[in-house]
C-alpha positions in Angstrom: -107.0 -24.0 190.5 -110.2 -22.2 191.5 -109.6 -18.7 190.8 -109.1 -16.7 187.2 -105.5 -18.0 185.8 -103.5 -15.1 185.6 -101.6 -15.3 182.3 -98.2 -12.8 181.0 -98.7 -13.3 177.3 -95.3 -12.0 176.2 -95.7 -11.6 172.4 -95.1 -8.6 170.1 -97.6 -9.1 166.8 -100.7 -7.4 168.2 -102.8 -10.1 165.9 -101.3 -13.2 167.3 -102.3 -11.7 170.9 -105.6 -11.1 169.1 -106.2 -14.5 168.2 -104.4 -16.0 171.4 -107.3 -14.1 173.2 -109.8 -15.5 170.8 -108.5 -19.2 171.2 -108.3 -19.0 175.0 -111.7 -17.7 175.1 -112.9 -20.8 172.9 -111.0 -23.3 175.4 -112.9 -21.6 178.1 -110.3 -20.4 179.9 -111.4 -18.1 183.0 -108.1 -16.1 183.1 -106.6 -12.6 183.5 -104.5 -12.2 180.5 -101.5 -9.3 180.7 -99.8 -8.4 177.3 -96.3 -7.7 177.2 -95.1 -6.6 173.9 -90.9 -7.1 174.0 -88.5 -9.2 176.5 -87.7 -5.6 178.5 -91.5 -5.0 178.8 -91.8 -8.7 180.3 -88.9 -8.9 182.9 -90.1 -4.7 184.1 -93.9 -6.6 184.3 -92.2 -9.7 186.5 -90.2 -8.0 188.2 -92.8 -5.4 190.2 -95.5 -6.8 189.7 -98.0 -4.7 192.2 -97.4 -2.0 189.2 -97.8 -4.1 185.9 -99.3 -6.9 187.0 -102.4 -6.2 189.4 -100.3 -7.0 192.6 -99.7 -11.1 191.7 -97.1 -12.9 189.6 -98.8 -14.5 186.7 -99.7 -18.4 187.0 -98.0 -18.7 183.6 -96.2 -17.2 180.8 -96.6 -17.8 177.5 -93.2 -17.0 176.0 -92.7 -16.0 172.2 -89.0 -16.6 171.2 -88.9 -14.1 168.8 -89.3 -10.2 170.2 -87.4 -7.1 169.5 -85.2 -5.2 172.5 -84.6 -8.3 174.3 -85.2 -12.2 172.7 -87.4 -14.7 174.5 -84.3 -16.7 175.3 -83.0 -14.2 177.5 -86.3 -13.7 179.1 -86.4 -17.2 179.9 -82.7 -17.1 181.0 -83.5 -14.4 183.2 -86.4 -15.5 184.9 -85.1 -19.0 185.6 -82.0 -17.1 187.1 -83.8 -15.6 189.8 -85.3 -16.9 192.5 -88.4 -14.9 192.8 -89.1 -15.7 189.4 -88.1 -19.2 188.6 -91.2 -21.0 190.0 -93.5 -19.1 187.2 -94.2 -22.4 184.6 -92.9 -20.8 181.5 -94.4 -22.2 178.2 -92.3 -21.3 175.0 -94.9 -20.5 172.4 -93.3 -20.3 168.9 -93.8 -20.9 165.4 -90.0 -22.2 165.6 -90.0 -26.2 165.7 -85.9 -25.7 165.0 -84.3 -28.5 166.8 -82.0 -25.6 168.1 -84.2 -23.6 169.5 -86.4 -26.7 170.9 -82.7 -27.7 172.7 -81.9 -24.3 173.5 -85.6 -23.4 175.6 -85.1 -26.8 177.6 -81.6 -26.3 178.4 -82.6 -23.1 179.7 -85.0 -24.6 181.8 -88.9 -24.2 179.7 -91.8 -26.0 181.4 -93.0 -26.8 178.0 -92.2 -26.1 174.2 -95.1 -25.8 171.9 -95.1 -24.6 168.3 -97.8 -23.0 167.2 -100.7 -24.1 165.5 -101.4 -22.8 162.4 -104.8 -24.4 162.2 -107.6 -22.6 164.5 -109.1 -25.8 165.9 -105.5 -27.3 166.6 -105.0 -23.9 168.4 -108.2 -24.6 170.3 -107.2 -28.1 171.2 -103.8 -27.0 172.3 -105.4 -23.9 174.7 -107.9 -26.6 176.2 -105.1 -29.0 177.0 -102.8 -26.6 178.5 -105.9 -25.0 180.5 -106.0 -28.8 181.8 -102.6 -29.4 182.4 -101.6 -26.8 183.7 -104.7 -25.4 185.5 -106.2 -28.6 186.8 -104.2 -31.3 186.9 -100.8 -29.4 187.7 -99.7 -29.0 191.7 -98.2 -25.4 191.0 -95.8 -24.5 193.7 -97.5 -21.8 196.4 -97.3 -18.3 194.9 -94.4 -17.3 193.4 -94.0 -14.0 195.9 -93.2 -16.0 198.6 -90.1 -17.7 196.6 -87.5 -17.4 199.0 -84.3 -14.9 197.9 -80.8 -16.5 197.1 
């Protein structure tokens, strides 16, 4: 992927969006990072995104499990239940390694579970590795707004 990775960081403690921006800025990420701050915020930002979102679906979401008004879970329930949606890579980011919640994310169909580092190099590692994975490496399907509708 050539152009700026556009990334929904769904995550409500303003300092762990802090320091995600920090770490993806160390990892030299060239991205476009929207910030949504509960579940409802997320789905309103997927789900029009020429008004929340600059016009484009993100490349990825970074998924929190824990958020008030409506849980990560449902958000990833949601947007792997709809077909305009489903094709977004959803990475769960959590300080939850419970083998529950681990099972749960998968079952619900998450591209990846990762628990968060609490170490800042290990964080910088992990941002450089996704950026890799998922940026270079990864055939992403074509854009998400051209998903067809069930």
């Amino acid at each position: 992927m050539n152009a700026r990775a556009r990334i929904l960081l769904v995550e409500d403690s303003p300092a762990d969006v802090r320091l995600t921006q920090e770490v993806l800025d160390e990892a030299g990420f060239d991205y476009l990072l929207f910030v949504a701050g509960d579940g409802e915020e997320a789905l309103r930002m997927l789900r029009d995104p020429p008004t929340h979102l600059g016009g484009s679906l993100p490349d990825l979401v970074l998924l929190d499990l824990n958020l008030p008004r409506k849980s990560g879970r449902e958000v990833l329930v949601e947007v792997k239940n709809d077909p305009r949606l489903r094709r977004i890579p959803v990475l769960i980011l959590s300080t939850s390694a419970a083998e529950s919640d681990v099972a749960g994310c998968y079952d619900a169909h998450a591209n990846c579970y990762l628990t968060k580092p609490v170490d800042w190099g290990q964080f910088v590692g992990l941002a450089k590795a996704l950026h890799d994975f998922w940026l270079h490496y990864v055939v992403l399907p074509p854009s998400v707004q051209a998903a067809p509708a069930a």
